[in-house]
PDB file of the backbone (N, CA, C, O) and the ligand in Angstrom, with CONECT records:
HET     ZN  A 101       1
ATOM      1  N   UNK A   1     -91.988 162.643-108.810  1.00  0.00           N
ATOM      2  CA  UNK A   1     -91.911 161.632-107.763  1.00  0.00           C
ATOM      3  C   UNK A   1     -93.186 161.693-106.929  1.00  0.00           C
ATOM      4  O   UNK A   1     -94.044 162.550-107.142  1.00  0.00           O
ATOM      5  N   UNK A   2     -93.275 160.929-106.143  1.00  0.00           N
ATOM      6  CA  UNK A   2     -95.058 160.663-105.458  1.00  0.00           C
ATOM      7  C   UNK A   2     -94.477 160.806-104.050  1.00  0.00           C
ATOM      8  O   UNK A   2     -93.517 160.043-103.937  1.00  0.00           O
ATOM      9  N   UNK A   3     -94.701 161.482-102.976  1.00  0.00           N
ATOM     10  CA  UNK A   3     -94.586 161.311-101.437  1.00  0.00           C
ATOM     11  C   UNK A   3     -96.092 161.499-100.894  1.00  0.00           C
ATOM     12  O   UNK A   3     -96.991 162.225-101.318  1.00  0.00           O
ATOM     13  N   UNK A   4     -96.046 160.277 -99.425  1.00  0.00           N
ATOM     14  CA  UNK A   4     -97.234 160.246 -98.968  1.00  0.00           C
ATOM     15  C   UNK A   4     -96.932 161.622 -97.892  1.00  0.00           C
ATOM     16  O   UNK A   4     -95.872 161.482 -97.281  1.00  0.00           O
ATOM     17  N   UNK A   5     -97.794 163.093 -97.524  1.00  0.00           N
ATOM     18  CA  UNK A   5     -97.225 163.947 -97.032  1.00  0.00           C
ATOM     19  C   UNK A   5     -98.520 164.483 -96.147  1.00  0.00           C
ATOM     20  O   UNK A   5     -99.664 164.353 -96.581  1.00  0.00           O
ATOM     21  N   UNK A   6     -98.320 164.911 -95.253  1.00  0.00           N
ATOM     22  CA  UNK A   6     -99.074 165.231 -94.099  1.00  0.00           C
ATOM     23  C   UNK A   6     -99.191 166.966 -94.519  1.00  0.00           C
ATOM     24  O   UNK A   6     -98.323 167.833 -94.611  1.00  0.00           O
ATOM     25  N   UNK A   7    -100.727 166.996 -94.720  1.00  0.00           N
ATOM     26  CA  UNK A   7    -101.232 168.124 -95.449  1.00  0.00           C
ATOM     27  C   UNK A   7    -101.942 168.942 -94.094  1.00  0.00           C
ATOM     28  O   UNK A   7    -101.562 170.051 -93.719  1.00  0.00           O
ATOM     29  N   UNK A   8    -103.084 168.131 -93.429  1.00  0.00           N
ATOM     30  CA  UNK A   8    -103.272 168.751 -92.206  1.00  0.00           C
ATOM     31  C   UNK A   8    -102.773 167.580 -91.307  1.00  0.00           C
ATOM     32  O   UNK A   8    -102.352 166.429 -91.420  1.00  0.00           O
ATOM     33  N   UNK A   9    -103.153 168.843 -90.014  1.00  0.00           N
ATOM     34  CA  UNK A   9    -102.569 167.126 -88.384  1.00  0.00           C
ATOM     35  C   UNK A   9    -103.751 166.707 -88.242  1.00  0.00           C
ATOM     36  O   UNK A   9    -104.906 167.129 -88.179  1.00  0.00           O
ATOM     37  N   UNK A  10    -103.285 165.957 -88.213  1.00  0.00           N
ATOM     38  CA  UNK A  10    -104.152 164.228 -87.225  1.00  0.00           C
ATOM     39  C   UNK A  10    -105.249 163.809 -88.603  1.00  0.00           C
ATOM     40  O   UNK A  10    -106.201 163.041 -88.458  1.00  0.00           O
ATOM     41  N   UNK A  11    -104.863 164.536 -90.040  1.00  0.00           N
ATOM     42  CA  UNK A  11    -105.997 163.466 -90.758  1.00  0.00           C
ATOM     43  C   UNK A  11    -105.138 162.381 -91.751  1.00  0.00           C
ATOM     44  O   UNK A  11    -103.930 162.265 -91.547  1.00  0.00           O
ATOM     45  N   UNK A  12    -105.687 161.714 -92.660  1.00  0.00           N
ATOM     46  CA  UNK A  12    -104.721 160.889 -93.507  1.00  0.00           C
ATOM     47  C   UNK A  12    -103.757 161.347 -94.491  1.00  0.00           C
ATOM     48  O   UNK A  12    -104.181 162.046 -95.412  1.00  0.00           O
ATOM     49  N   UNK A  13    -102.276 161.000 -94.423  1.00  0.00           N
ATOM     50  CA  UNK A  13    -102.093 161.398 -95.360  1.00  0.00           C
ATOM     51  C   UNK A  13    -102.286 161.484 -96.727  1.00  0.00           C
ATOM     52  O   UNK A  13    -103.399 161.112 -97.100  1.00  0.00           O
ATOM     53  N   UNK A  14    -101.602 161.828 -97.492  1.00  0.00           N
ATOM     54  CA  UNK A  14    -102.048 162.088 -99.473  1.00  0.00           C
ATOM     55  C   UNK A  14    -100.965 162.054-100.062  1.00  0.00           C
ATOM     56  O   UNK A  14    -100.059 162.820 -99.736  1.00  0.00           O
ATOM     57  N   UNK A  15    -100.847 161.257-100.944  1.00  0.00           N
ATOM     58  CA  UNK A  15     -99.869 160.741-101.999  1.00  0.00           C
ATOM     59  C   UNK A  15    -100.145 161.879-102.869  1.00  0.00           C
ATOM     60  O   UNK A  15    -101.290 162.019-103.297  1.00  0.00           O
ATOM     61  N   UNK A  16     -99.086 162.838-103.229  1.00  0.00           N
ATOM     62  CA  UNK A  16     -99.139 163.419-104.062  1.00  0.00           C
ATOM     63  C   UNK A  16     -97.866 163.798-104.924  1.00  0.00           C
ATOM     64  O   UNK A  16     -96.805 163.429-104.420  1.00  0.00           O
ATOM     65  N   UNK A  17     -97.781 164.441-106.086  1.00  0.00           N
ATOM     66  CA  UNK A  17     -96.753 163.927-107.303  1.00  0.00           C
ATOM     67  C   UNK A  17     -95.966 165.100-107.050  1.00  0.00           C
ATOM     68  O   UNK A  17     -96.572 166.142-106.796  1.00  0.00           O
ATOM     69  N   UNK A  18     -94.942 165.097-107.075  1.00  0.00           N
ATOM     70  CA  UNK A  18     -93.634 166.357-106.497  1.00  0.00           C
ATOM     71  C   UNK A  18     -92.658 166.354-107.857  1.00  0.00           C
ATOM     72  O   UNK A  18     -92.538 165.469-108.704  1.00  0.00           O
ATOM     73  N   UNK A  19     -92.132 167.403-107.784  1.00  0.00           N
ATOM     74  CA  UNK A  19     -91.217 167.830-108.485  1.00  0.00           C
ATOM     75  C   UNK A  19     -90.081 167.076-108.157  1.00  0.00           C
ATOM     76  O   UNK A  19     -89.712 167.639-107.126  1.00  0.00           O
ATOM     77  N   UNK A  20     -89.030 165.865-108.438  1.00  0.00           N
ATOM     78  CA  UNK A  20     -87.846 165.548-108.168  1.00  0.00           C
ATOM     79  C   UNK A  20     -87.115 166.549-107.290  1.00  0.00           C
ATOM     80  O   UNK A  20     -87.731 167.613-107.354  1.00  0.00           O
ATOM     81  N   UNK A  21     -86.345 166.620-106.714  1.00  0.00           N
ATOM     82  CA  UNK A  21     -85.115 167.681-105.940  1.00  0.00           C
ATOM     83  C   UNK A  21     -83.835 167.767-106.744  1.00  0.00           C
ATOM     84  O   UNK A  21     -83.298 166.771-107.228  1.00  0.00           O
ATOM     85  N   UNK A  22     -83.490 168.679-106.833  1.00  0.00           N
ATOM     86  CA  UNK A  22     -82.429 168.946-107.628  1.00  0.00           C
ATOM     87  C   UNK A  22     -81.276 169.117-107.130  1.00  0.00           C
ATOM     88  O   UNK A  22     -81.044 170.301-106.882  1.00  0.00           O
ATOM     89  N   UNK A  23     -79.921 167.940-106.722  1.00  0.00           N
ATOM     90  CA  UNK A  23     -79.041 168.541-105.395  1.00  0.00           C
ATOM     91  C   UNK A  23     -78.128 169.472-106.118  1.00  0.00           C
ATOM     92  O   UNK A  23     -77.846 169.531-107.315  1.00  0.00           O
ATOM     93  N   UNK A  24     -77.683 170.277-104.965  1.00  0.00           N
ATOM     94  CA  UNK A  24     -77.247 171.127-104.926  1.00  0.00           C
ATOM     95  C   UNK A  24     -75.865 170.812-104.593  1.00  0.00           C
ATOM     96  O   UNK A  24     -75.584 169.698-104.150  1.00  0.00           O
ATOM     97  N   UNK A  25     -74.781 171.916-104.815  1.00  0.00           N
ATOM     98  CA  UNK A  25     -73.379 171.753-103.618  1.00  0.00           C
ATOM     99  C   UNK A  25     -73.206 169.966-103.678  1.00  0.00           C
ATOM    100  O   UNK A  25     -73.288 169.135-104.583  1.00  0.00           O
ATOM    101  N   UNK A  26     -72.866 169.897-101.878  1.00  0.00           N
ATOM    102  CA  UNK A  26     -72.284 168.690-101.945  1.00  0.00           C
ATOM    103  C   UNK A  26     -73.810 167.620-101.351  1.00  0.00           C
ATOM    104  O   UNK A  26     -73.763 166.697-100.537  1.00  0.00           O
ATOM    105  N   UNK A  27     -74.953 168.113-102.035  1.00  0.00           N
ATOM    106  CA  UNK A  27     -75.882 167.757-101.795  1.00  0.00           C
ATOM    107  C   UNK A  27     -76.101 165.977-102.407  1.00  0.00           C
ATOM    108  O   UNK A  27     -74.964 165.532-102.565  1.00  0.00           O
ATOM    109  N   UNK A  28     -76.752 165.316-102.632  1.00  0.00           N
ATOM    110  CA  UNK A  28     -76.956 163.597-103.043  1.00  0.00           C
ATOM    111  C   UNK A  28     -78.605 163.446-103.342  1.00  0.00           C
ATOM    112  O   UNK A  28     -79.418 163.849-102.511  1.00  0.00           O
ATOM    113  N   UNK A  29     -78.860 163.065-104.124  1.00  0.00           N
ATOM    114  CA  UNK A  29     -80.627 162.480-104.511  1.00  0.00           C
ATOM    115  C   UNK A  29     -80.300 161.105-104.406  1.00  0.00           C
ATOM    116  O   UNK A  29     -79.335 160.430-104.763  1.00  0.00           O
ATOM    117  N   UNK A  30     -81.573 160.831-103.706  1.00  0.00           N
ATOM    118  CA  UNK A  30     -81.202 159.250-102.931  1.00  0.00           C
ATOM    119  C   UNK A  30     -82.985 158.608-103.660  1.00  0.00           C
ATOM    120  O   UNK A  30     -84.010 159.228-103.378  1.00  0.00           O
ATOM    121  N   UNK A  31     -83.006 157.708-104.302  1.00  0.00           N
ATOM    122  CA  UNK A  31     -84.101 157.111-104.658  1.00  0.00           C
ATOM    123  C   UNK A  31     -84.796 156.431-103.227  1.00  0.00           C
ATOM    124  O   UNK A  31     -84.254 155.388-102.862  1.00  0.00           O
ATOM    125  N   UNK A  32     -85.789 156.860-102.501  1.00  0.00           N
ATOM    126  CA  UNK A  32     -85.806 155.911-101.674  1.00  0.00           C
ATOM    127  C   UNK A  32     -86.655 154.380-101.793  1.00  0.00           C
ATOM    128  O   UNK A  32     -87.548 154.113-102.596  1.00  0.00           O
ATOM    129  N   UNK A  33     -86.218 153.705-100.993  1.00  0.00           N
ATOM    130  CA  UNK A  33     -86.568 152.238-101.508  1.00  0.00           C
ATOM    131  C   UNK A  33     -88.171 152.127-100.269  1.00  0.00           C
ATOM    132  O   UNK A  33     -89.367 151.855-100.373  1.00  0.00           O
ATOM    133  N   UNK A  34     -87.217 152.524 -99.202  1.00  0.00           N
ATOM    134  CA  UNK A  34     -88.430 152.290 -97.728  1.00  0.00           C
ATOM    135  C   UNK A  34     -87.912 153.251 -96.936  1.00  0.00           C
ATOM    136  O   UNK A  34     -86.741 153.625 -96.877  1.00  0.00           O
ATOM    137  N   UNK A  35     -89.259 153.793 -96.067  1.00  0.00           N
ATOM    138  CA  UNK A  35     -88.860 154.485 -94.489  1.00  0.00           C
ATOM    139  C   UNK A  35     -89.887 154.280 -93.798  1.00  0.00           C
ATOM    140  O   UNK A  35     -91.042 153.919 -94.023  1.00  0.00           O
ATOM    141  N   UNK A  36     -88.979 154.715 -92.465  1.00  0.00           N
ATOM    142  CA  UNK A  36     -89.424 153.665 -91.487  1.00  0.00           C
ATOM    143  C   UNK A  36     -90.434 155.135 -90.362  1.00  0.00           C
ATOM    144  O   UNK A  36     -90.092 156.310 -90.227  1.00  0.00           O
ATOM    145  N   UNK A  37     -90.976 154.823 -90.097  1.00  0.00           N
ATOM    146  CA  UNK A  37     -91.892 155.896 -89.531  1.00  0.00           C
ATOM    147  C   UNK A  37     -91.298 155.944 -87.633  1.00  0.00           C
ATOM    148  O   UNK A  37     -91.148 155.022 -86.832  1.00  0.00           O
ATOM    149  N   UNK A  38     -91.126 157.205 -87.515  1.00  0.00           N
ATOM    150  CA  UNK A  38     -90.583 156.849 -85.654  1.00  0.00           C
ATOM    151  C   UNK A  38     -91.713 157.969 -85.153  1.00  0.00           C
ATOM    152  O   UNK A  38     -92.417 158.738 -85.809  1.00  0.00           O
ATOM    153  N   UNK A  39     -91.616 157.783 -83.983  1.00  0.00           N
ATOM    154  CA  UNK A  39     -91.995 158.482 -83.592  1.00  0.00           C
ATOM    155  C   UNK A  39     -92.393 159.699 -82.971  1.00  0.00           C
ATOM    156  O   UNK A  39     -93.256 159.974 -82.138  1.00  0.00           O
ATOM    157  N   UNK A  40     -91.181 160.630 -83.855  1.00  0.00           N
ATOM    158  CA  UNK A  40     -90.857 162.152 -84.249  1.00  0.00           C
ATOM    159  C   UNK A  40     -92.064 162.650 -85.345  1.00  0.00           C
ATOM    160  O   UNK A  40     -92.786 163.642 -85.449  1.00  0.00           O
ATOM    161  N   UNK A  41     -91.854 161.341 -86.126  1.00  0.00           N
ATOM    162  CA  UNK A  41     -92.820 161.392 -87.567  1.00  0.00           C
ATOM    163  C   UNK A  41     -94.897 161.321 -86.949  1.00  0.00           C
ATOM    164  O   UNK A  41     -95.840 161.771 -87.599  1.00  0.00           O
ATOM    165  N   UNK A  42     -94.954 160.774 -85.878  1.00  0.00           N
ATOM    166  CA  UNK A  42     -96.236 160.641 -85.024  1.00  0.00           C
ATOM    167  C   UNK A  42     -96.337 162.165 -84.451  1.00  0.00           C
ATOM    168  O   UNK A  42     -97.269 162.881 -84.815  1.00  0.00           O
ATOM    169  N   UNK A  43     -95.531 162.546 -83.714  1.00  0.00           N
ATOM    170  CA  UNK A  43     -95.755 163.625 -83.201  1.00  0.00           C
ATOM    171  C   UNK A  43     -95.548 165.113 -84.226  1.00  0.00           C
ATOM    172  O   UNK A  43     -95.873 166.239 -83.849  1.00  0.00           O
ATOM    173  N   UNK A  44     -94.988 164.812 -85.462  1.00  0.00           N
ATOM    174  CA  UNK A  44     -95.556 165.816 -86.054  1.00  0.00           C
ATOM    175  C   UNK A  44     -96.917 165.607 -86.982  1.00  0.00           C
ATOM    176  O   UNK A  44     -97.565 166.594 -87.330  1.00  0.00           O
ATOM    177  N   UNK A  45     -97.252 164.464 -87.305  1.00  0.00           N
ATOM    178  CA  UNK A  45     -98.397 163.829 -87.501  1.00  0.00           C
ATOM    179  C   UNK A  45     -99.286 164.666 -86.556  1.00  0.00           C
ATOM    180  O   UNK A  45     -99.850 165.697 -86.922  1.00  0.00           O
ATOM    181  N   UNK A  46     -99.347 164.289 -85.653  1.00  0.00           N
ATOM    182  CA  UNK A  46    -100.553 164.899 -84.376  1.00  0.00           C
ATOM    183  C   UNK A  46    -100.182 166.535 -84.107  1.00  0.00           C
ATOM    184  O   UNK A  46    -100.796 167.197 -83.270  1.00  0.00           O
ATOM    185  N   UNK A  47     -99.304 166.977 -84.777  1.00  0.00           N
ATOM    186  CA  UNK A  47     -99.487 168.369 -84.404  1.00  0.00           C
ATOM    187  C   UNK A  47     -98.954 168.950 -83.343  1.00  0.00           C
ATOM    188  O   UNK A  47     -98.777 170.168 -83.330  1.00  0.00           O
ATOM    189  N   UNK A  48     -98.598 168.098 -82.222  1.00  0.00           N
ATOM    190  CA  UNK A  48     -97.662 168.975 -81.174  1.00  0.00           C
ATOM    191  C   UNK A  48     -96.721 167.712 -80.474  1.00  0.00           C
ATOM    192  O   UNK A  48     -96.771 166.528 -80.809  1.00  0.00           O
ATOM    193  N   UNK A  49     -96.073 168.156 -79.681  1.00  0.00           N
ATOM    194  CA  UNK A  49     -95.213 167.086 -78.629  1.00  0.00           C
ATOM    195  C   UNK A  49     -95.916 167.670 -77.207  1.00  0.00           C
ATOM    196  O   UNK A  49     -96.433 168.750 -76.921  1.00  0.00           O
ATOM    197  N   UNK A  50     -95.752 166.811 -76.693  1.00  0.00           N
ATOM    198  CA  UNK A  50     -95.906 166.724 -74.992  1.00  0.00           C
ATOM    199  C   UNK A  50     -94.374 167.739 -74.604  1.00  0.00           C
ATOM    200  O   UNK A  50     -93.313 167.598 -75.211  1.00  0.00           O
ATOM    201  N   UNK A  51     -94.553 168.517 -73.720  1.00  0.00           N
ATOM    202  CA  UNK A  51     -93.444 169.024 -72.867  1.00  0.00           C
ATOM    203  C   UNK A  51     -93.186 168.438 -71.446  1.00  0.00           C
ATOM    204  O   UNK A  51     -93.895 167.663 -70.805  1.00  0.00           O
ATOM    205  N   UNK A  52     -91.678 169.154 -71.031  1.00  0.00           N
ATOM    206  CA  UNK A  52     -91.256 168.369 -70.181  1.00  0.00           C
ATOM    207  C   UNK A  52     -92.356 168.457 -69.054  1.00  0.00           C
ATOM    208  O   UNK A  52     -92.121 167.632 -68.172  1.00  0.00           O
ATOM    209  N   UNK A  53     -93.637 169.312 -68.787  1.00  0.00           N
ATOM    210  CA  UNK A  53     -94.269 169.343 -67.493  1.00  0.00           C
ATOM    211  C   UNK A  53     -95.637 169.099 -68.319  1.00  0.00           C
ATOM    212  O   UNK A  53     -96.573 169.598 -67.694  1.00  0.00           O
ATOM    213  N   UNK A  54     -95.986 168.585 -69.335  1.00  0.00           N
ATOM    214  CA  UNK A  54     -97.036 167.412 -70.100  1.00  0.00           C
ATOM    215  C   UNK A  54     -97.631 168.707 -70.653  1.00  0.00           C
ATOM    216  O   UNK A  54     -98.799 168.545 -71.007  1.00  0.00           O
ATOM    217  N   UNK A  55     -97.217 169.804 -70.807  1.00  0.00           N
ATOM    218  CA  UNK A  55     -97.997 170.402 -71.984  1.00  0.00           C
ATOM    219  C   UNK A  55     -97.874 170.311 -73.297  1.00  0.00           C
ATOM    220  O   UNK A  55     -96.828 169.795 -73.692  1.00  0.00           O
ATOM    221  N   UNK A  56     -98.705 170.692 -74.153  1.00  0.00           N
ATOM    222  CA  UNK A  56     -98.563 170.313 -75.454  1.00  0.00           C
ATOM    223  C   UNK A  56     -97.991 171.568 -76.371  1.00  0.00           C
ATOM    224  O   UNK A  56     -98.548 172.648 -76.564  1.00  0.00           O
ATOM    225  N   UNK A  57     -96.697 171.101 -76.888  1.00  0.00           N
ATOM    226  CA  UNK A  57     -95.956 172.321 -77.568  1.00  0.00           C
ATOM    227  C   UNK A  57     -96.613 171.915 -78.942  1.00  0.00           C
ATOM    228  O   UNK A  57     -96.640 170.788 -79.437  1.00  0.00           O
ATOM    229  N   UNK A  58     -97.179 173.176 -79.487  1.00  0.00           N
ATOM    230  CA  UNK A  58     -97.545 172.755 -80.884  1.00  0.00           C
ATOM    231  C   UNK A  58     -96.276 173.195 -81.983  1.00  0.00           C
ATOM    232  O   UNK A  58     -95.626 174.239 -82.023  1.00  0.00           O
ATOM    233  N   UNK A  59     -96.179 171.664 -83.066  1.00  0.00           N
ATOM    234  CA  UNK A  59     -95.366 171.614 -84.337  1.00  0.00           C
ATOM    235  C   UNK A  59     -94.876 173.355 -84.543  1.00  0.00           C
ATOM    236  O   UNK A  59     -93.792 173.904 -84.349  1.00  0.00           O
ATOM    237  N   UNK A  60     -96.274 173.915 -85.044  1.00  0.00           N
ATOM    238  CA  UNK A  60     -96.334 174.804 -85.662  1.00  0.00           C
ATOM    239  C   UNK A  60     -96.121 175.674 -85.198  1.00  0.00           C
ATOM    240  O   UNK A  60     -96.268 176.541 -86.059  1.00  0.00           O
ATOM    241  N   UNK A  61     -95.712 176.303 -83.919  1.00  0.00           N
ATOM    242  CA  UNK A  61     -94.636 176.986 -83.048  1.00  0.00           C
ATOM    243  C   UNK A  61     -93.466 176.757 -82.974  1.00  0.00           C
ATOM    244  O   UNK A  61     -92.590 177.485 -82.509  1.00  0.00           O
ATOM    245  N   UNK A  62     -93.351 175.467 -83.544  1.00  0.00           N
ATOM    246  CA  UNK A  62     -91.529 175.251 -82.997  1.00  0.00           C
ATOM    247  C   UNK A  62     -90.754 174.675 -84.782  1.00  0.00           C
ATOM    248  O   UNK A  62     -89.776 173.991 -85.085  1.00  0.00           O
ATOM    249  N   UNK A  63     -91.839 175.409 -85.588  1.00  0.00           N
ATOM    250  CA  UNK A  63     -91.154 176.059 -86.806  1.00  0.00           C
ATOM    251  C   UNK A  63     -91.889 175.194 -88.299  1.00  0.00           C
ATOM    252  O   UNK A  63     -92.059 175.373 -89.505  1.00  0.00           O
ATOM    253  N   UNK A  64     -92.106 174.334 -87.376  1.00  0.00           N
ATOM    254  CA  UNK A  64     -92.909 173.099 -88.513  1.00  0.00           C
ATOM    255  C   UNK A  64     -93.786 173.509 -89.231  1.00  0.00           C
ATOM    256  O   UNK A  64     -94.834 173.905 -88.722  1.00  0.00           O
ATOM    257  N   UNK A  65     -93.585 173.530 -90.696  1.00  0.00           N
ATOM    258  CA  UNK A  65     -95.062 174.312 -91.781  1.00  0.00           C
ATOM    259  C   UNK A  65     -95.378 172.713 -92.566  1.00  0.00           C
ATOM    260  O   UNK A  65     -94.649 171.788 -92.923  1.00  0.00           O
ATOM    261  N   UNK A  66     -96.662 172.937 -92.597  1.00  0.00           N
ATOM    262  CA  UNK A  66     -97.137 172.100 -93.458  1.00  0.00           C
ATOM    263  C   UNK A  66     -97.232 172.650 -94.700  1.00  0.00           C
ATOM    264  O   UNK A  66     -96.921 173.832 -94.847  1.00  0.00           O
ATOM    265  N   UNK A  67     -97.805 171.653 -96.099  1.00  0.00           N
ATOM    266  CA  UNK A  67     -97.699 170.353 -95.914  1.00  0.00           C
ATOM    267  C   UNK A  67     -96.286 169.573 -96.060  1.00  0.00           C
ATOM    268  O   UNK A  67     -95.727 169.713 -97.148  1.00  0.00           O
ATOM    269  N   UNK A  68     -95.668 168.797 -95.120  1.00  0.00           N
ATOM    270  CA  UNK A  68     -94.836 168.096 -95.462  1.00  0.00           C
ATOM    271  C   UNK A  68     -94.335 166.650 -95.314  1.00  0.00           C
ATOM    272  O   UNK A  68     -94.659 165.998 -94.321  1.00  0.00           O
ATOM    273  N   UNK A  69     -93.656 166.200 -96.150  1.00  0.00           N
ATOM    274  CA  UNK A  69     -93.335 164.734 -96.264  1.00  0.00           C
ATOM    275  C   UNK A  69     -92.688 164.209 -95.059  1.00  0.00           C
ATOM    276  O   UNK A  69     -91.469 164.328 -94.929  1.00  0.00           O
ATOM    277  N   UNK A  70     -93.424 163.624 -94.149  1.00  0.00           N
ATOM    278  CA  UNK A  70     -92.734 162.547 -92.912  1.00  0.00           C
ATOM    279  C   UNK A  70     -91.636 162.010 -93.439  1.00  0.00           C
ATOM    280  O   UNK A  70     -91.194 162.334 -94.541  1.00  0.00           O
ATOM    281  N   UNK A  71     -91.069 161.054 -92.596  1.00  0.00           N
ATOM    282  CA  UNK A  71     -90.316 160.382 -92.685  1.00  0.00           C
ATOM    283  C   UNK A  71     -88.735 160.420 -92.853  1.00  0.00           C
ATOM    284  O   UNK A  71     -88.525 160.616 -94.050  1.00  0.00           O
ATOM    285  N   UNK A  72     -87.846 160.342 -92.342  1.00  0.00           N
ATOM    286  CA  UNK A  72     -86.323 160.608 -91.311  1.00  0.00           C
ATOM    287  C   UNK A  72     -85.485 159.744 -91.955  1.00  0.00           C
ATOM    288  O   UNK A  72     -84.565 160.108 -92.688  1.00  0.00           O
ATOM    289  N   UNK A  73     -85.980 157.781 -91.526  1.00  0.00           N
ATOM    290  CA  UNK A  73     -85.246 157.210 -91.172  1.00  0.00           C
ATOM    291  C   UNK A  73     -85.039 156.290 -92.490  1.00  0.00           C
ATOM    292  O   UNK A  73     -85.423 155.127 -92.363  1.00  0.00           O
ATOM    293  N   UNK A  74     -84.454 156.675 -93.803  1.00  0.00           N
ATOM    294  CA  UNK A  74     -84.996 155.738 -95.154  1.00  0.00           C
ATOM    295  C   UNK A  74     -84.297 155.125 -95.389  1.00  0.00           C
ATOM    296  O   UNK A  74     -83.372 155.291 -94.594  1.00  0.00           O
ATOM    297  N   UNK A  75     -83.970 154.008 -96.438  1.00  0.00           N
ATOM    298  CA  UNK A  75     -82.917 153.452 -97.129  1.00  0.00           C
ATOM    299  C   UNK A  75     -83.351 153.718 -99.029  1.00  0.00           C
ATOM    300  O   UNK A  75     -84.412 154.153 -99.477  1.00  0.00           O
ATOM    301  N   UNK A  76     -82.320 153.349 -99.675  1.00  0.00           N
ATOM    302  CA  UNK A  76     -82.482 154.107-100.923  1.00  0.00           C
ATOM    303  C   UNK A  76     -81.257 153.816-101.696  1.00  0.00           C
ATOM    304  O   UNK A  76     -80.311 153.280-101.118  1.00  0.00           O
ATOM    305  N   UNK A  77     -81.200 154.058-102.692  1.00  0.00           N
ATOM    306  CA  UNK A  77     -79.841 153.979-103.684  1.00  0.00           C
ATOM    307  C   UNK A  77     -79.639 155.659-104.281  1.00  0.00           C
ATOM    308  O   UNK A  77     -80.449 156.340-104.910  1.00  0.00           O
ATOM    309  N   UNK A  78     -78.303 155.992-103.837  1.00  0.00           N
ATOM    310  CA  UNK A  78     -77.750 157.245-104.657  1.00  0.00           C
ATOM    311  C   UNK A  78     -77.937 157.560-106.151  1.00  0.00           C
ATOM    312  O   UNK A  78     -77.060 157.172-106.923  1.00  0.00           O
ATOM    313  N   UNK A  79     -78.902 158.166-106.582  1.00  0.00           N
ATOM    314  CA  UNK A  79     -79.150 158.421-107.821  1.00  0.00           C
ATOM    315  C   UNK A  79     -78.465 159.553-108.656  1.00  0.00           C
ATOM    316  O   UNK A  79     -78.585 159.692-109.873  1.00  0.00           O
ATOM    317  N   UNK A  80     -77.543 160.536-107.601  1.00  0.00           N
ATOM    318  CA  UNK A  80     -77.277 161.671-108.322  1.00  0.00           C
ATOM    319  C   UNK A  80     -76.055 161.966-107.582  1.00  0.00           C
ATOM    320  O   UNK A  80     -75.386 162.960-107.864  1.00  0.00           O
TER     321      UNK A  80
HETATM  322 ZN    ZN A 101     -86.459 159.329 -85.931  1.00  0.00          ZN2+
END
């Protein structure tokens, strides 16, 4: 499968070719059709969030490893 995936922050992402997922348990493989980018997906894009007194908590403190595939909010058909 191909996901566009955020390799470093703040540069472009890269389409690159992935291994399918294999579900598990009461797990589901969902073909996705589209997703929609929010802006959870921006702020791990850029590498940190703003805190509640405007500092910048970085991703990668609050557990986030790169590289990984954005995107939350998809639609898709159940494939598995
Ligand atoms: Zn979201």
């Amino acid at each position: 499968m191909k996901a566009a995936r955020i390799v470093k922050v703040d540069e472009p992402l890269q389409v690159q070719e992935l291994q399918t997922p294999k579900p598990k348990g009461s797990q589901i493989l969902i073909k996705v059709q589209s997703s929609g980018v929010c802006h959870s997906d921006v702020h791990v894009w850029e590498g940190y969030y703003e805190g509640i007194d405007g500092q910048p908590l970085r991703t990668t403190d609050r557990g986030v490893k790169y590289p990984l595939t954005p995107g939350h909010e998809i639609a898709g058909i159940v494939v598995h």
